[in-house]
Structures are given as structure tokens and as C-alpha cells.
C-alpha positions in Angstrom: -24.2 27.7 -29.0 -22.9 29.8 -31.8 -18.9 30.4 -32.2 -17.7 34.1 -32.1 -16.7 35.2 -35.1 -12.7 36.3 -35.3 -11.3 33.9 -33.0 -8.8 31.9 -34.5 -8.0 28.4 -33.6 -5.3 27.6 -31.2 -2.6 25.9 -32.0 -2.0 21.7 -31.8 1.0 22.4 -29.0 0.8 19.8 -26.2 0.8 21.6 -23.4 2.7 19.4 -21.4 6.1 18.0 -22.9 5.9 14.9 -23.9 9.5 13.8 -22.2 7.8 14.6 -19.2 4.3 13.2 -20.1 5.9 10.0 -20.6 8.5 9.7 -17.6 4.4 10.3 -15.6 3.2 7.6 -17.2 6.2 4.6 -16.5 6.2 6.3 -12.6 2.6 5.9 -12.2 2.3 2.1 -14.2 5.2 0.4 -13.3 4.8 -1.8 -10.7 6.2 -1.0 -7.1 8.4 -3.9 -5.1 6.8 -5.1 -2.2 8.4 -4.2 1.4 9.1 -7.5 2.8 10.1 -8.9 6.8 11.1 -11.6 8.1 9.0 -12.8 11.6 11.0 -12.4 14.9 9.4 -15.5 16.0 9.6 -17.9 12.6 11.5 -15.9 10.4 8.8 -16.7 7.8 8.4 -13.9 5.3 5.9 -11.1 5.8 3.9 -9.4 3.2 3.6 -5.9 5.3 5.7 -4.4 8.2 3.5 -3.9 11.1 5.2 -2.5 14.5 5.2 -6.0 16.0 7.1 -7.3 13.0 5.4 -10.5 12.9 4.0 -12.9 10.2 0.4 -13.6 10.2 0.6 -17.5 11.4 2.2 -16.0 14.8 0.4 -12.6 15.0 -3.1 -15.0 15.2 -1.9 -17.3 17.7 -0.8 -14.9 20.0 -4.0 -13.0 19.3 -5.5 -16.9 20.2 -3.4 -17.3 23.1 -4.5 -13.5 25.0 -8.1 -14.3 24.2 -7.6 -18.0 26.2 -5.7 -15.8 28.8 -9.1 -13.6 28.9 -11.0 -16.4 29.4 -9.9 -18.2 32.2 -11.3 -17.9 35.7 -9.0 -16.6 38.4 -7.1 -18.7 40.9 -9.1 -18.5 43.9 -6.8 -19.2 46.9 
């Protein structure tokens, strides 16, 4: 592909300032603190907040405990 003849080169200006350039880059690589809980039921610490603010020891056993509550055979009187 040839060049067109008259057409100048532009100029070496960053387009972007670099003050602002730079203040992207520490927002974007710096790392972010984590959002800790405590559990309602052990008060261990959480790594996410879920809606049922528990840790993950307690969320599984009370996801254990509904699936043995599924399980068992109703009272026949």
C-alpha cells in the first residue's frame, strides 16, 4: 500500500495525559480489600456476604440438615 504523497506526520502528543494515564493504571492494578463477615451462627470469618450471612462450615450443614429433613419418611399415625 503506497503512502500519499503531502501528508505530513503527526505529531508524538499522547493523546491521553499521562497524569491521568497513570492514576488508570494504580486504579485498575492495585489490589482491592476483601469484604469480610462474621457468621451469625459461629462468628467465624466469611470470605463473601451472601443474604444468609453465614460462613461456609454452617451454610453446608444446614444445607446437610434440610436434605436429612427431605429424607425422612412421614409419621404415620
Amino acid at each position: 500500500m503506497k503512502r500519499r504523497a503531502g501528508l505530513k506526520e503527526t505529531s508524538q502528543q499522547p493523546v491521553v495525559p499521562p497524569e491521568l494515564l497513570e492514576s488508570a493504571r494504580q486504579s485498575a492494578f492495585e489490589p482491592k480489600p476483601k469484604k469480610t463477615f462474621r457468621c451469625v451462627v459461629c462468628g467465624a470469618e466469611g470470605a463473601t456476604q451472601q443474604s444468609e450471612m453465614l460462613c461456609w462450615v454452617c451454610r453446608r450443614l444446614k444445607i446437610s440438615a434440610w436434605r436429612e429433613i427431605e429424607q425422612q419418611a412421614p409419621i404415620s399415625e
